[in-house]
N, C-alpha and C positions, 0 to 999 in steps of 0.2 A: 793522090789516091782517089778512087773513084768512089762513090756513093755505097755501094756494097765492099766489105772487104773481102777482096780476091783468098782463096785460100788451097790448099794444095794439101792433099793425105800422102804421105809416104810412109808405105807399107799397109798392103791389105791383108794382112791374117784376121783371124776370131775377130778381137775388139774394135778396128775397123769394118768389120764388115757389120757388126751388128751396134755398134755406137756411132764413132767419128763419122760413116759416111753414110747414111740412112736422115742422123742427123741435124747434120749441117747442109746437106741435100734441102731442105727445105725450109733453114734458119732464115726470117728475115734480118738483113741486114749482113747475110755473107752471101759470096756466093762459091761455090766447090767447081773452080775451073779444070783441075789437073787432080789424078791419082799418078800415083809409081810408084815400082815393083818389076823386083826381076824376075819373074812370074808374069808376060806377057798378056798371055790368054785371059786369066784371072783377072789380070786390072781393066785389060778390054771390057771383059765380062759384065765386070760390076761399073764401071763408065756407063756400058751400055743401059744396065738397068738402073741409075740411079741420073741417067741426063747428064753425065760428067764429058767435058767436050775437050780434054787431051790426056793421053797417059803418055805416061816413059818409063824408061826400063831405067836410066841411070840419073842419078841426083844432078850431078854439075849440070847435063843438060838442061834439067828441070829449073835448077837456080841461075840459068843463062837468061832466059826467055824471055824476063821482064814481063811477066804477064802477072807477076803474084805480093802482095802484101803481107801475106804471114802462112806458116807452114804448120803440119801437125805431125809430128814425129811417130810413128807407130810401127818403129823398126825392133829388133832385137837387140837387147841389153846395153849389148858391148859395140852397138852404134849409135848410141844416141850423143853422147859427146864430141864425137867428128861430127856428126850429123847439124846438132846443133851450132856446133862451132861455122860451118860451111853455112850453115842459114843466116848466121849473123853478119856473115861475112860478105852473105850479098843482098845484107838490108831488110832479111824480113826479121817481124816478129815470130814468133814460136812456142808453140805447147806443145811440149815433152812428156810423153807416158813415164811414168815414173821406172827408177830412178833416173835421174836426170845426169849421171855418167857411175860409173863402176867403186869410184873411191869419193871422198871427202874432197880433196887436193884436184879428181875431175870438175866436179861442181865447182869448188871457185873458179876452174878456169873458166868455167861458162859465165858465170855470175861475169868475172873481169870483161871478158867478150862482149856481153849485153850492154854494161855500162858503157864501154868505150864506141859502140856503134849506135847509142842512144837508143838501140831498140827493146824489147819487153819479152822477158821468157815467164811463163807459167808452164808449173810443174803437175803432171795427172795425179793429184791426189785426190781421185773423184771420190771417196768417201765424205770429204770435208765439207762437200756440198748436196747431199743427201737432205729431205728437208726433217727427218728426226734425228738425226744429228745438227742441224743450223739451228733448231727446236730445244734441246738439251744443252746446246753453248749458249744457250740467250739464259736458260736458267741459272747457266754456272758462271757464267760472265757480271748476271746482276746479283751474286749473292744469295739467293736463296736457299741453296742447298750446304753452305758455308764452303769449306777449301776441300777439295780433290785429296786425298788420304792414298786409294786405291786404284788401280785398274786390274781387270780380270778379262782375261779376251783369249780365243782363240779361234781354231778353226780346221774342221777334222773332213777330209777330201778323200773321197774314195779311189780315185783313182787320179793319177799326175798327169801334169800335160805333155804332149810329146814334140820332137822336132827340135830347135834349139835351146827350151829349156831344162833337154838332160843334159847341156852340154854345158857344165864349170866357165871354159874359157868364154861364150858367147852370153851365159844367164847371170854369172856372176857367183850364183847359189841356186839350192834348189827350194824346197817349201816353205822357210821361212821368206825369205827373198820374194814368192811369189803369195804366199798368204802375210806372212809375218811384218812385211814391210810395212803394208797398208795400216797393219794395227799400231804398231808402235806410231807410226808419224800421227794418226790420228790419239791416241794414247800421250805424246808430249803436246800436239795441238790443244784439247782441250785440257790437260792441267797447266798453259800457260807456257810450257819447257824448263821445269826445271832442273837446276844440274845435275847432270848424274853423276851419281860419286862409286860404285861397284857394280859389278855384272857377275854372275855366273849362267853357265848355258850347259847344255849338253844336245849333243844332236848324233843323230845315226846316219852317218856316209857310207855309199860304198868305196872302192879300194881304187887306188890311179889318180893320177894329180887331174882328172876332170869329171873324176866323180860328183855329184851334190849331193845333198841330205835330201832323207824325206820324209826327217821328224826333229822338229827340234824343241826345247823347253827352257824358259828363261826366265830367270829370277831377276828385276832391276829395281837397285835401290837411287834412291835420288834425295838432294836435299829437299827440306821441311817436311821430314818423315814422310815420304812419297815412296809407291813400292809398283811396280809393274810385273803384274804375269802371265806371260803368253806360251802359248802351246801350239804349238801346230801340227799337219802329219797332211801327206798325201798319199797314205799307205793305209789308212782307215776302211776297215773291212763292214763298210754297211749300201745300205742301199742311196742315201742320199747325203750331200754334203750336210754337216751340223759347223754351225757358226755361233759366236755368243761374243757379248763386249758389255760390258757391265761397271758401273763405276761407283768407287765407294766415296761417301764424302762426309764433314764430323757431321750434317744434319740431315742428310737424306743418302738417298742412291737412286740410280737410275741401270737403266740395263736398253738396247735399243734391239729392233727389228722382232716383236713393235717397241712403240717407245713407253718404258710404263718408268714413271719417275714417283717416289715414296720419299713425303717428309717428315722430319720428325716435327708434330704440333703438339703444345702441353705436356710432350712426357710421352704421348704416342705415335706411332708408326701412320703416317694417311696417305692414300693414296692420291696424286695431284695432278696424274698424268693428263696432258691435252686431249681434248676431245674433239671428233672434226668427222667429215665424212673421207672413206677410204681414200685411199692413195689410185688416181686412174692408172696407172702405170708402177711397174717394178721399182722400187730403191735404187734398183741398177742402171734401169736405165732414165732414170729420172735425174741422177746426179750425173749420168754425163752431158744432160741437156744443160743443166744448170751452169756445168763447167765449161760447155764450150760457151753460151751465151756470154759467162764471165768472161775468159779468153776474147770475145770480137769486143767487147765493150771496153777490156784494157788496150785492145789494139787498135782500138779508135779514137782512144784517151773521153770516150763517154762515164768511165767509172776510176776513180782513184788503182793506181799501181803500186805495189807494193812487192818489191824484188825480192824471190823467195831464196833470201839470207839463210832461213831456217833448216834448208837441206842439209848444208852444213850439218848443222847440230845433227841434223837426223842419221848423217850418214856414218858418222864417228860413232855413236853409239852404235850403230848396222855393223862397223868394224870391230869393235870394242865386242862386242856379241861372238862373232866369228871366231876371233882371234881366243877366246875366254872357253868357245866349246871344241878349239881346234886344240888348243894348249892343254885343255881338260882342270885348267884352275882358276879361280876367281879372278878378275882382272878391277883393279881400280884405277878411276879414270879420276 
């Protein structure tokens, strides 16, 4: 391995273009040798304006080449599990935009993959690394606020995205899947994962087996009285998207973006939230700086690794969800 680690975007839509390779473009300690996409023009394009010195239109080419260390997946849905699997298969490491394959039973076969080829997948769950979220886990981690009771989250989108997320077979789902997903993984991350033991959902589909939703609402219960409620919609009739994640605990709450955490002291309500100067940059895209540096530093073995087992969990409940607003009746897990 060379001194920088080599690395490779495949797939340039939105979050590519405006995270993974602006990015890592200028990471020390990687360097962005290859883009690809079957969209020629476009990968050229953005090669050209980000110093990138190869693209390709097809992956096996790409994973031929020997020229690369670790890849970054930023394909559509229902390729990230070939995708992944073919990158392990010719030795790189790999960060996976979330989710990291379509069902529970795809992830482990990735998770099997990674092990057997000794190399390291990390999963986009760029929320996790937000720094008022790393901020609000150090206070729930040490206790202060006693045990997670609640979460309240959601996220109301005025209008959906287009291209292959109206499409069932290639997205997987529709609003929940692309808002819903991030909250609950971040929702079982900071109350530790606890089990869940019933779901109910309800969501509004249109009609034809590749229909998606593009509202759905979800009641989860879990054990040590643990409750989750998420709401979503990409059919929200306002001017700007509205987001909220809020979390109830026996001695405080906190709610983020921004981050304002309230304890209970003597009997009262105090307010305790961190003080600091602004944030130079978006949440947004702050936590994917955070995430890829995490990514080069597991894939250099500079930072401890830690195989994200937990998709799993995350993805069964994702299923358990579906299946409970498809069925239209409570599902216990």
């Amino acid at each position: 391995m060379t001194d920088a680690l080599r690395l490779a975007v495949v797939g340039t839509g939105a979050i590519a273009q405006v995270a993974h390779i602006p990015v890592l473009a200028k990471m020390r300690g990687a360097r962005l040798v290859a883009l690809c996409d079957n969209d020629a023009a476009k990968a050229r394009a953005l090669a050209d304006r980000f110093d990138v010195p190869d693209v390709y239109t097809d992956l096996e080419e790409l994973l031929d080449s020997d020229t690369l260390d670790a890849i970054v997946l930023a394909t559509p849905n229902h390729l990230h599990e070939p995708h992944a699997l073919s990158a392990l298969r010719a030795g790189l490491h790999v960060l996976c935009e979330r989710p990291l394959a379509m069902t529970a039973r795809g992830v482990e076969r990735v998770l099997s993959a990674a092990q057997k080829s000794g190399r390291r997948v990390v999963v986009g769950n760029n929320h996790r690394f937000r720094s008022d979220v790393q901020a609000l886990e150090r206070y729930i981690v040490n206790g202060e606020l006693g045990k997670v009771e609640a979460v309240r989250a959601g996220v109301y989108a005025p209008r959906p995205p287009q291209g292959w997320r109206q499409r069932r077979a290639e997205a997987g789902g529709g609003a929940f899947l692309e808002h819903g997903f991030p909250l609950l993984d971040l929702a079982l991350w900071l109350s530790d994962f606890p089990e869940p033991e019933r779901v109910g959902a309800y969501m509004r589909r249109g009609r034809g087996a590749n229909a998606i939703e593009d509202t759905m609402l979800v009641g989860l219960e879990l054990a040590g009285d643990v409750s989750f409620g998420l709401d979503v919609s990409w059919s929200y009739v306002g001017d700007e998207e509205r987001s909220w994640f809020e979390v109830m605990l026996s001695r405080g709450s906190a709610r983020l973006a921004p981050l304002r955490v309230v304890k209970e002291l003597n009997g009262r309500a105090v307010d305790v939230s961190p003080s600091g100067a602004a944030a130079r940059e978006s949440p947004f895209l702050q936590s994917y700086r955070a995430q890829l540096a995490h990514f080069v530093a597991v894939a250099t073995g500079t930072t401890p690794y830690e195989a994200p087992t937990d998709q799993v969990r995350v993805m069964r409940v994702l299923e358990a969800i579906y299946k409970a607003a498809d069925e239209r009746r409570e599902i216990r897990l």
